[in-house]
DRENDO-1510 file (C-alpha; in Angstrom, 1 decimal, always signed):
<recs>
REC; n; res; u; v; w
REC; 1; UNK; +0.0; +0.0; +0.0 .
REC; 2; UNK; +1.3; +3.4; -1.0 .
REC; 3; UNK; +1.3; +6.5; +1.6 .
REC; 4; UNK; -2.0; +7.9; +2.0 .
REC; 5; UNK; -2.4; +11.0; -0.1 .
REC; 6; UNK; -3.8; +12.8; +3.0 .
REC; 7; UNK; -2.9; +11.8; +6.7 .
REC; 8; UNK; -4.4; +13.8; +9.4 .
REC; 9; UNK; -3.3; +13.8; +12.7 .
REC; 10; UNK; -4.6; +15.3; +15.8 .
REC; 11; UNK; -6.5; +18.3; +14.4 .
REC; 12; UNK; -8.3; +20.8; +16.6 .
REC; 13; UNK; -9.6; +24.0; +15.3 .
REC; 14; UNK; -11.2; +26.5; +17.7 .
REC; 15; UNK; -13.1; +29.8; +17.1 .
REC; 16; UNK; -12.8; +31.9; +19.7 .
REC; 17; UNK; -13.3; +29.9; +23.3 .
REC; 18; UNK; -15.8; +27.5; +20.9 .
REC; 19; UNK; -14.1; +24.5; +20.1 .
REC; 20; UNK; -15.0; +23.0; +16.6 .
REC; 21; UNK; -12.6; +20.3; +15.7 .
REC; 22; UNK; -11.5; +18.2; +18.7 .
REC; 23; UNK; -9.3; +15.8; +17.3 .
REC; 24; UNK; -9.5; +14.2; +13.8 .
REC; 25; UNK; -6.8; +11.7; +12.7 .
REC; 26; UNK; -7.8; +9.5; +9.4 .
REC; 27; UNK; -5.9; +8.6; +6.3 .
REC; 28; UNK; -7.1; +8.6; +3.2 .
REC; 29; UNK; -5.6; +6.6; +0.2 .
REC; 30; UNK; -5.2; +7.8; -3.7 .
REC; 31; UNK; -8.4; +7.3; -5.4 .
REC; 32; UNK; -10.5; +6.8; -2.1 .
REC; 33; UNK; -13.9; +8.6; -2.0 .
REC; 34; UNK; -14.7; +9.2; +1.1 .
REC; 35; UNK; -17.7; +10.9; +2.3 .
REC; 36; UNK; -18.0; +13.0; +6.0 .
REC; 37; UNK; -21.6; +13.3; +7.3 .
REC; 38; UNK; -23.1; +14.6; +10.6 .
REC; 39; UNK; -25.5; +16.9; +11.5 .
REC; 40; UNK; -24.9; +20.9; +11.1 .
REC; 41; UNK; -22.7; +22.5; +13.2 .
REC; 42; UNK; -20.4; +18.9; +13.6 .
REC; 43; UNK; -17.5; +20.5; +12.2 .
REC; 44; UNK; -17.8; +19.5; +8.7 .
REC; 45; UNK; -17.3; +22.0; +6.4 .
REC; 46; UNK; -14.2; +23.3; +8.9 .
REC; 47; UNK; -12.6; +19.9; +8.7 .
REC; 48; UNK; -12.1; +20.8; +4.6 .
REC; 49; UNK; -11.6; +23.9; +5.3 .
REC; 50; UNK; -8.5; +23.1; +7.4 .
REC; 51; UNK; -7.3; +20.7; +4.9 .
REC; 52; UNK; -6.5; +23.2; +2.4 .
REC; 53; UNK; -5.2; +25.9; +4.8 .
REC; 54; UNK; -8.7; +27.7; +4.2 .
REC; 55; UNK; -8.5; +27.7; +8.2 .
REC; 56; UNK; -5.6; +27.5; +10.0 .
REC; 57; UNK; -5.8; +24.6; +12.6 .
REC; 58; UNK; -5.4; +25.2; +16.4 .
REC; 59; UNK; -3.3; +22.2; +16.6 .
REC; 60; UNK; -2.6; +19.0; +14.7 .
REC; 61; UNK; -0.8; +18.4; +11.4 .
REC; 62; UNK; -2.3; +18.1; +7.8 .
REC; 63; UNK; +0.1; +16.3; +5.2 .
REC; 64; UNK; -0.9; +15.8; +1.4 .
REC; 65; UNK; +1.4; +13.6; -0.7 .
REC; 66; UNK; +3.6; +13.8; +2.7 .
REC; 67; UNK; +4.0; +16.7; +2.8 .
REC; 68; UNK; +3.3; +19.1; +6.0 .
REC; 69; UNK; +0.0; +21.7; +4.6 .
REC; 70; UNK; +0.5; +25.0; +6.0 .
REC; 71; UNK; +3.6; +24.7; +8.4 .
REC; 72; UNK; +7.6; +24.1; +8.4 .
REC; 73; UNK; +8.7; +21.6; +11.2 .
REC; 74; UNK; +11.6; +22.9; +12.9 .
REC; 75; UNK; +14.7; +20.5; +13.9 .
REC; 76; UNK; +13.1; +21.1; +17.9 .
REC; 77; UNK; +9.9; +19.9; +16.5 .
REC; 78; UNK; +8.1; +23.2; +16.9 .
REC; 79; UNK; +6.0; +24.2; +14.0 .
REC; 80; UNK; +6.2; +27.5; +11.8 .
REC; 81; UNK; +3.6; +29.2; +9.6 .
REC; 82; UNK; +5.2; +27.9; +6.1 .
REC; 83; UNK; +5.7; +30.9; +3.0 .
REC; 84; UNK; +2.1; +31.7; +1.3 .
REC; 85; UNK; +3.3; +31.1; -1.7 .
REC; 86; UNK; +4.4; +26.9; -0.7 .
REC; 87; UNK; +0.5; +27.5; +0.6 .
REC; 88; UNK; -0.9; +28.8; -2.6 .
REC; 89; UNK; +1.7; +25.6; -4.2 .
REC; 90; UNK; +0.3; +23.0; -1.7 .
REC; 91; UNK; -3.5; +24.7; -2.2 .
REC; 92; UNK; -3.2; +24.6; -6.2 .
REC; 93; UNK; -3.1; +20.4; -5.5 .
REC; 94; UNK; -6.6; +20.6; -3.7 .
REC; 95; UNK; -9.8; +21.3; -6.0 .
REC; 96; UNK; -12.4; +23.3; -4.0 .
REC; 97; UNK; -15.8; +23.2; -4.6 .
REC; 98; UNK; -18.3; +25.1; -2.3 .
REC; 99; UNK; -22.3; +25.0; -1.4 .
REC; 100; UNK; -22.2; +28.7; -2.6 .
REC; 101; UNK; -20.7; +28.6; -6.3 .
REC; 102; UNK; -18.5; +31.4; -6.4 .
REC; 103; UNK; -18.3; +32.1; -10.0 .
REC; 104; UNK; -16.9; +35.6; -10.5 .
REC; 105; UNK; -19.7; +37.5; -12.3 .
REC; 106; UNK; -18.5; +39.6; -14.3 .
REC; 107; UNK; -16.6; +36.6; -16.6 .
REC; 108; UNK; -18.1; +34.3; -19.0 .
REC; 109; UNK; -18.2; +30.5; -17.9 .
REC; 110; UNK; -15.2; +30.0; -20.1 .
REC; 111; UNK; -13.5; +33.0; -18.5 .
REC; 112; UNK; -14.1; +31.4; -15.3 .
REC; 113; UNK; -12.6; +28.3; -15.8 .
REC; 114; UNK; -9.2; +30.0; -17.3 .
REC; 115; UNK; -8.2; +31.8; -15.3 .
REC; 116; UNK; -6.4; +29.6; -13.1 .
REC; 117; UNK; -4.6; +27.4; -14.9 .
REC; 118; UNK; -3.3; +30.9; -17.0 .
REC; 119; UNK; -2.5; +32.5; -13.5 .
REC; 120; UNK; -1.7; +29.6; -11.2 .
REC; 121; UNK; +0.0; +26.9; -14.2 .
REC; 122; UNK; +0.8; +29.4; -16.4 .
REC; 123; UNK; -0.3; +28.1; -19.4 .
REC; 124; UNK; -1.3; +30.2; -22.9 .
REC; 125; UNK; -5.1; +31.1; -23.4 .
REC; 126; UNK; -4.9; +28.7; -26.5 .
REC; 127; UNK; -4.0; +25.8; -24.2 .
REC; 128; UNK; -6.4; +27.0; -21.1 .
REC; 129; UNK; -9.4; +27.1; -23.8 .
REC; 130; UNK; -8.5; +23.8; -25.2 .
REC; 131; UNK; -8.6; +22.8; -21.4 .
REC; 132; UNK; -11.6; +24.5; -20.4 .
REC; 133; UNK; -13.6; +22.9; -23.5 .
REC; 134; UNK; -12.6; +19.8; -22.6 .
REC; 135; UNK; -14.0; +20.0; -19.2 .
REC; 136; UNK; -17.1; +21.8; -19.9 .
REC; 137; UNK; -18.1; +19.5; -22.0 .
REC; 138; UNK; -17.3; +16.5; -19.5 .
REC; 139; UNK; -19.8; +18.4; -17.5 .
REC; 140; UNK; -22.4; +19.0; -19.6 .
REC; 141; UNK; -22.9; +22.3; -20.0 .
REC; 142; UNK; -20.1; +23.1; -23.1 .
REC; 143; UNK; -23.0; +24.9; -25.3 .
REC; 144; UNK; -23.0; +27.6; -22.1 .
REC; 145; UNK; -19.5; +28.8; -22.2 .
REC; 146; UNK; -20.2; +32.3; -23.6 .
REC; 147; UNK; -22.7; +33.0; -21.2 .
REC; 148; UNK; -22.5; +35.0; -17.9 .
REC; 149; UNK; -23.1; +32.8; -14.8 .
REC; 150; UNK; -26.4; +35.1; -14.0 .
REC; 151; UNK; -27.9; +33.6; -17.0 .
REC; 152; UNK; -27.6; +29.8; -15.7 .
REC; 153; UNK; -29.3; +27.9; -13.4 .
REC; 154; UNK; -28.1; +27.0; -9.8 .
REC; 155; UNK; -27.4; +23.4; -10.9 .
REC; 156; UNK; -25.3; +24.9; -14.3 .
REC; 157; UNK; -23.4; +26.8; -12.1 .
REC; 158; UNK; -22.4; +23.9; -10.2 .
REC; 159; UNK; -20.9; +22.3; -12.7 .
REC; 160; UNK; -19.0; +25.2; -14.2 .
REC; 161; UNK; -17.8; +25.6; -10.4 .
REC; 162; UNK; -16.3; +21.9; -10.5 .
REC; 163; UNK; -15.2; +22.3; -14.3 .
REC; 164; UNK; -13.2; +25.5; -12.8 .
REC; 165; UNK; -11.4; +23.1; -10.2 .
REC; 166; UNK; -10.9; +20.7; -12.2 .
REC; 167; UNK; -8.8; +22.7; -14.9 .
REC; 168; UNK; -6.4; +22.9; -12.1 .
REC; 169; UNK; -5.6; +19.0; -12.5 .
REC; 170; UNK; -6.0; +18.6; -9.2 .
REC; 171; UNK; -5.0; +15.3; -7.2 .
REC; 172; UNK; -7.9; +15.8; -4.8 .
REC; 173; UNK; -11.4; +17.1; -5.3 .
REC; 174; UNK; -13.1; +18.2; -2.1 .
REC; 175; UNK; -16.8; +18.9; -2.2 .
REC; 176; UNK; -18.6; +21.3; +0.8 .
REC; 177; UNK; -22.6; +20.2; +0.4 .
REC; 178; UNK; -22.3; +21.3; -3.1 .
REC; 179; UNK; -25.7; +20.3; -3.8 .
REC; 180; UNK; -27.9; +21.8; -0.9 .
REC; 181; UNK; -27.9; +25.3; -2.6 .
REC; 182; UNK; -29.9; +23.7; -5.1 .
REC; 183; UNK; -33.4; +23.2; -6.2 .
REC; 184; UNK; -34.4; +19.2; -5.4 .
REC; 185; UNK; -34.8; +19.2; -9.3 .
REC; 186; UNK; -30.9; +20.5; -9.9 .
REC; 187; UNK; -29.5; +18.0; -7.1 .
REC; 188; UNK; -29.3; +14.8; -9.9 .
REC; 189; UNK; -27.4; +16.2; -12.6 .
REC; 190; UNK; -24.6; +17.9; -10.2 .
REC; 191; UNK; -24.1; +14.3; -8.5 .
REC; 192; UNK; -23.7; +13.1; -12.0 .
REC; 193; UNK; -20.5; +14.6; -12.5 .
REC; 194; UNK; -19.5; +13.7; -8.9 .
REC; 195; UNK; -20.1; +9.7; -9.7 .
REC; 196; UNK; -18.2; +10.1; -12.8 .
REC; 197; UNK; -15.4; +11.7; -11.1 .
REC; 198; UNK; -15.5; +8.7; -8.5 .
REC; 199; UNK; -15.8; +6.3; -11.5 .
REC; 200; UNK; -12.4; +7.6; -13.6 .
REC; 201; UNK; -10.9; +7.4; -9.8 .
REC; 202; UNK; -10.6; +11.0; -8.3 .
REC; 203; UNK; -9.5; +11.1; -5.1 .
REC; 204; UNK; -13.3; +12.7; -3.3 .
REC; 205; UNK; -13.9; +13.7; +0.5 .
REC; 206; UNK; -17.3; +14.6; +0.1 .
REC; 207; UNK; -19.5; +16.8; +2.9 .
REC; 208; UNK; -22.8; +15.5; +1.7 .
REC; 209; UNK; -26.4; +15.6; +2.3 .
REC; 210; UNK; -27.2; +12.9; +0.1 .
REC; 211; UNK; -27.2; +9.7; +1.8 .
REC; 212; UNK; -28.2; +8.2; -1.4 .
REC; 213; UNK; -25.0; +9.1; -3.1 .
REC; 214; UNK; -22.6; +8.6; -0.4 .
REC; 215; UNK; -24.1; +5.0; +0.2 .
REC; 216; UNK; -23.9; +4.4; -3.9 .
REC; 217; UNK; -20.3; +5.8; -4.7 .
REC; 218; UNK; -18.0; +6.2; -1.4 .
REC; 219; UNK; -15.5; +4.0; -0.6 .
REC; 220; UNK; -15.7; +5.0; +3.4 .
REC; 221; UNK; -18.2; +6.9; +5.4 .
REC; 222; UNK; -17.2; +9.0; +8.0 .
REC; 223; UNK; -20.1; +10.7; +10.6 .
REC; 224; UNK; -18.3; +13.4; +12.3 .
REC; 225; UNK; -20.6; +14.4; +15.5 .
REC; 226; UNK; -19.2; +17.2; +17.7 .
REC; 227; UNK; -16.0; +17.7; +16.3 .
REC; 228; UNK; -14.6; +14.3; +16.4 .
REC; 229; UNK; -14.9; +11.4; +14.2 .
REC; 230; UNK; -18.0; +9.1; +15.8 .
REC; 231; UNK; -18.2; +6.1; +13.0 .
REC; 232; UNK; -15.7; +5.6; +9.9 .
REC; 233; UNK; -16.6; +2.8; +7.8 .
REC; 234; UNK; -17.5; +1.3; +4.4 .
REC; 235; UNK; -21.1; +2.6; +3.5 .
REC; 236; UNK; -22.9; -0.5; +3.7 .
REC; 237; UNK; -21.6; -1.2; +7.5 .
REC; 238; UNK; -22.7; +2.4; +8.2 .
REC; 239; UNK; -26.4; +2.4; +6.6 .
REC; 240; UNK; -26.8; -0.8; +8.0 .
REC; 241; UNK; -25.7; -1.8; +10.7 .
REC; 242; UNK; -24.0; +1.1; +12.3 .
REC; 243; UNK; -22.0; +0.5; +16.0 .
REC; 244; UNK; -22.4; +4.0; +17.1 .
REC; 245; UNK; -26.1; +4.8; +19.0 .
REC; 246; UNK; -25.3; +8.4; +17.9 .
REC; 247; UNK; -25.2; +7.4; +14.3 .
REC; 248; UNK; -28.1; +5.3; +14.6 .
REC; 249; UNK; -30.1; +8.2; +16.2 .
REC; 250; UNK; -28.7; +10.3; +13.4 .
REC; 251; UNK; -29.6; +8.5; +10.0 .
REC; 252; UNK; -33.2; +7.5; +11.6 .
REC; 253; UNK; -33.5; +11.0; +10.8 .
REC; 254; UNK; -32.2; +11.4; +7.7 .
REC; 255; UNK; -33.5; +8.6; +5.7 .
REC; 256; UNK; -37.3; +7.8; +5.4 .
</recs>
């Protein structure tokens, strides 16, 4: 077995005197999808967050490819903040995509999805459009590129918002409840593109909702529940026989 592609060890992240995070360690291997459920307010979303540097932990280390996220280790073992720009490096690795979309408005879909690899990879416009094309039309939604997000739907805005990270060639796509902005109706054809993603053997952590699609297409299944890891285990152990009473208590009220 090759070194997991993320390790987490230890991780605490605090707001203020609330504590969020109070001590996540898990591995996760290349090509795993692994998807984190739990009830609002379980720390979630600032579990992601912290992977990428988005939030700086309390305490704890985050290493991608084996590589420390965020910090330099000192030869005494004490930690310092590393350089934004081995950050930004590390960052560029990790495709982000959020429940909110946060397309820039004032570009096109395919001006969108550009500007990153032309800024970040440097490549030319000729090879970021070739790029961009590519992936727009992998999601579904190529025959849009001229158009200004305002004039798509909340689902088509999804998927230019994953077709942006992607053009990053990302090793790991992370997805924050990407479909609970959405309109029930909009929901399927964003979690299209996710299973696809899963199928071609993207490494996925997941913040989901959709109990349907983490039972379906995750490898593992992870229920966070007040800031710690409660249950973490293949989907079919979880939705069916899960150890944790919390878990139980949990999914009895999320499935019908």
């Amino acid at each position: 077995m090759s070194d997991p592609i993320i390790r987490v060890e230890d991780l605490h992240k605090s707001f203020g005197s609330l504590e969020v995070l109070k001590g996540i360690s898990l591995e996760v291997n290349k090509g795993d999808v692994v998807c984190i459920i739990g009830a609002s307010g379980s720390g979630k979303s600032t579990f992601l967050r912290c992977i990428n540097f988005l939030e700086e932990p309390t305490k704890g280390k985050i290493y991608i490819e084996g590589k420390l996220m965020g910090y330099r280790e000192l030869p005494d073992g004490r930690l310092v903040r590393d350089s934004q720009a081995n950050i930004n490096r590390m960052r560029a690795e990790i495709g982000m995509v959020f429940q909110l979309f946060n397309l820039w408005p004032h570009k096109t879909v395919l001006g969108n999805v550009i500007e990153a690899p032309m800024i970040v990879r440097k490549k030319s416009r000729e090879e970021a459009v070739a790029i961009a094309e590519e992936l727009l039309d992998k999601v579904g939604i190529l025959e849009k590129k001229d158009e200004y997000p305002s004039r798509l739907s909340g689902g088509q805005q999804q998927r230019v918002a994953i077709a942006r990270a992607l053009a990053m060639n990302p090793k790991i796509m992370m997805f924050d409840e990407a479909t609970s902005a959405l309109d029930p109706e909009l929901v399927g054809e964003v979690l299209e593109v996710m299973k696809k993603l899963a199928a071609e053997g993207m490494t996925m952590l997941v913040v989901t909702h959709e109990m349907g699609f983490a039972r379906e297409v995750s490898d593992r299944v992870i229920f966070l529940h007040n800031g710690r890891i409660e249950e973490d285990a293949p989907p079919e152990e979880i939705f069916t026989n899960p150890k944790s009473e919390r878990t139980r208590q949990f999914l009895s009220k999320v499935i019908y």
